[in-house]
VEXZARO-897417 format. One record per residue: z, x, y negated of N, C-alpha, C, O in turn. Coordinates in pm, 1 decimal. Layout:
<atoms>
+----------+----------+----------+----------+----------+----------+----------+----------+----------+----------+----------+----------+
|     n_c3 |     n_c1 |     n_c2 |    ca_c3 |    ca_c1 |    ca_c2 |     c_c3 |     c_c1 |     c_c2 |     o_c3 |     o_c1 |     o_c2 |
+----------+----------+----------+----------+----------+----------+----------+----------+----------+----------+----------+----------+
|        Z |        X |        Y |        Z |        X |        Y |        Z |        X |        Y |        Z |        X |        Y |
...
+----------+----------+----------+----------+----------+----------+----------+----------+----------+----------+----------+----------+
</atoms>
This chain:
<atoms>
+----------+----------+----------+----------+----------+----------+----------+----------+----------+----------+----------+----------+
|     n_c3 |     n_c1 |     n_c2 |    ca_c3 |    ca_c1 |    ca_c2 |     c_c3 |     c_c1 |     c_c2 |     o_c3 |     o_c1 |     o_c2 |
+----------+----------+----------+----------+----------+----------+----------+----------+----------+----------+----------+----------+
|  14382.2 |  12160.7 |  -6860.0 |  14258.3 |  12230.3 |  -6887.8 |  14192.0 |  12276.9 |  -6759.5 |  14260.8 |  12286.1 |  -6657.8 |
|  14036.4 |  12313.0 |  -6757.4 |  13990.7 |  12371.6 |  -6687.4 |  14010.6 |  12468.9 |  -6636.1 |  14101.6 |  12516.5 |  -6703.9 |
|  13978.8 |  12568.4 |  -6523.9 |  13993.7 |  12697.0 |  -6501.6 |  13880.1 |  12733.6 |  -6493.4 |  13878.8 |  12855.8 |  -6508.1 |
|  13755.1 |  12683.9 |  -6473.3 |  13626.3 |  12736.0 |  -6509.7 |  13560.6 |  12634.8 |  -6603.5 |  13568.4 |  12512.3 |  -6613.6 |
|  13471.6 |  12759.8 |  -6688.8 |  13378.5 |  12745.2 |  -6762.8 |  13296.6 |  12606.7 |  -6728.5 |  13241.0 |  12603.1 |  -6618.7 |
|  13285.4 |  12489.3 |  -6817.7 |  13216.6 |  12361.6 |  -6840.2 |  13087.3 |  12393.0 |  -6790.3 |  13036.6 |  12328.1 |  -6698.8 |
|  13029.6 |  12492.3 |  -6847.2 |  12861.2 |  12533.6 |  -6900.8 |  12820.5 |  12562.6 |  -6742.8 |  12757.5 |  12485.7 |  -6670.3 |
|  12874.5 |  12698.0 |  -6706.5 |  12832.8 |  12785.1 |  -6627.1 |  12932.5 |  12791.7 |  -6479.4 |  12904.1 |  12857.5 |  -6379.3 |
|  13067.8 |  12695.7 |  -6499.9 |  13155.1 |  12671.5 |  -6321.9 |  13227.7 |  12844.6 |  -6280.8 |  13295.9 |  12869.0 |  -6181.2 |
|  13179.8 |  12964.8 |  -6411.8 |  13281.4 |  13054.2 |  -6382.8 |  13416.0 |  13075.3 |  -6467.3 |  13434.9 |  13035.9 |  -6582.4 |
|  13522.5 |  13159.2 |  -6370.4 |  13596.5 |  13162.6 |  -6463.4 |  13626.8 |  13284.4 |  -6539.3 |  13521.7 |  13346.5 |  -6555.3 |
|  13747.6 |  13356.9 |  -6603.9 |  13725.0 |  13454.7 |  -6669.7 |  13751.7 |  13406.1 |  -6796.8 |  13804.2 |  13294.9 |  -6802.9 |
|  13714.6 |  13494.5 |  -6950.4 |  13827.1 |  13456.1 |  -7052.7 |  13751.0 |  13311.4 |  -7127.1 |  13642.8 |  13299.1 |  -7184.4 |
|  13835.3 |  13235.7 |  -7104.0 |  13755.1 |  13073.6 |  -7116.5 |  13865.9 |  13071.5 |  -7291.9 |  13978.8 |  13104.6 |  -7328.0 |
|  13733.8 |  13006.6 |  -7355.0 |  13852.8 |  12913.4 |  -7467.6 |  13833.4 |  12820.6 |  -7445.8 |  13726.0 |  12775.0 |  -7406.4 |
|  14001.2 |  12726.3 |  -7478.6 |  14018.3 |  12581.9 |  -7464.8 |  13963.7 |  12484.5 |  -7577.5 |  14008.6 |  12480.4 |  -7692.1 |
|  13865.6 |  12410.9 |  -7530.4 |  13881.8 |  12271.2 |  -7664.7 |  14004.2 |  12204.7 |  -7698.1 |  14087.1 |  12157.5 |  -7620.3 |
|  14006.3 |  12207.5 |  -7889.0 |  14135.2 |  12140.1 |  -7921.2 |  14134.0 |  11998.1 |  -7909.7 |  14242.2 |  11942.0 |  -7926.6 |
|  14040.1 |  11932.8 |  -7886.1 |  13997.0 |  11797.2 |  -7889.7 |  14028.1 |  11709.7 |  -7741.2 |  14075.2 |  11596.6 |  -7729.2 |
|  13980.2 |  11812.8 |  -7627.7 |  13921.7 |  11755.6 |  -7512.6 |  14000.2 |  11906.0 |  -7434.5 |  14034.7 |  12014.9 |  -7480.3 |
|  14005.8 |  11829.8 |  -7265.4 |  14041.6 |  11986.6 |  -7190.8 |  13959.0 |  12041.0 |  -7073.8 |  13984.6 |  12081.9 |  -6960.5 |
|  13811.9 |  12018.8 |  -7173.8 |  13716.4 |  12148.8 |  -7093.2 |  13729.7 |  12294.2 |  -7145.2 |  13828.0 |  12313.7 |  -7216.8 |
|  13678.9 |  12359.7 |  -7130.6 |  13716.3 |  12527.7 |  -7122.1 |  13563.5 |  12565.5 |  -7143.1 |  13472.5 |  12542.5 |  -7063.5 |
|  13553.9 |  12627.5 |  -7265.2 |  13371.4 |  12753.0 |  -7244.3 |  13423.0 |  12895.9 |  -7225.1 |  13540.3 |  12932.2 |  -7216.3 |
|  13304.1 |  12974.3 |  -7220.0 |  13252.3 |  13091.3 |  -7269.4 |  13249.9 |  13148.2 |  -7421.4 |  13248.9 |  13041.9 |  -7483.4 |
|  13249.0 |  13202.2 |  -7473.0 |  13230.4 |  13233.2 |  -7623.6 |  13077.7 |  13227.9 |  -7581.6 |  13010.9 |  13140.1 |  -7636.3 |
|  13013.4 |  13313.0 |  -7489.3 |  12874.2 |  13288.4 |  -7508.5 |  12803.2 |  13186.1 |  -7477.0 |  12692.1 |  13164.5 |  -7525.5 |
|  12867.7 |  13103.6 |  -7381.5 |  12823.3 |  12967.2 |  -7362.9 |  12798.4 |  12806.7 |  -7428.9 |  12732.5 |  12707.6 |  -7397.6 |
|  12909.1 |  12852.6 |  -7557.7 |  12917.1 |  12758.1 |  -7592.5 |  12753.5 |  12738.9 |  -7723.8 |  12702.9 |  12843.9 |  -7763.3 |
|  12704.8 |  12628.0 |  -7763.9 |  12608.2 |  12608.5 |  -7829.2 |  12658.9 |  12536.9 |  -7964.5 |  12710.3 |  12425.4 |  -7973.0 |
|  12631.7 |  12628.3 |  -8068.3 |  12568.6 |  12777.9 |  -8096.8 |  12675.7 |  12826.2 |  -8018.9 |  12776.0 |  12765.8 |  -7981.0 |
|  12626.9 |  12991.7 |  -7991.9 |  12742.1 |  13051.2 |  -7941.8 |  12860.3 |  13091.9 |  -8039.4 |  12828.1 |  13026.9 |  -8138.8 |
|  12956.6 |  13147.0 |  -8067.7 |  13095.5 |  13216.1 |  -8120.6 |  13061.4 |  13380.8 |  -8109.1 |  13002.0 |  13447.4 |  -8024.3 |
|  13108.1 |  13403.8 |  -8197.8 |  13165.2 |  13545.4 |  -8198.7 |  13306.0 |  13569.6 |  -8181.8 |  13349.3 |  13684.9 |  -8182.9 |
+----------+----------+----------+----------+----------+----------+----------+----------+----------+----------+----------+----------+
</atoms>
């Protein structure tokens, strides 16, 4: 997996895709997560 964020290149509390091993944001991702 990543250590930074796909979207935005920071790191900090990233979730992992179960599919693939990029890493988002909860707010980054589109739509975002709660």
């Amino acid at each position: 997996y990543y250590f930074e964020c796909v979207v935005c290149d920071l790191g900090g509390s990233l979730l992992c895709c179960d599919s693939c091993p990029r890493t988002y944001h909860l707010q980054c991702l589109s739509p975002p997560l709660k």
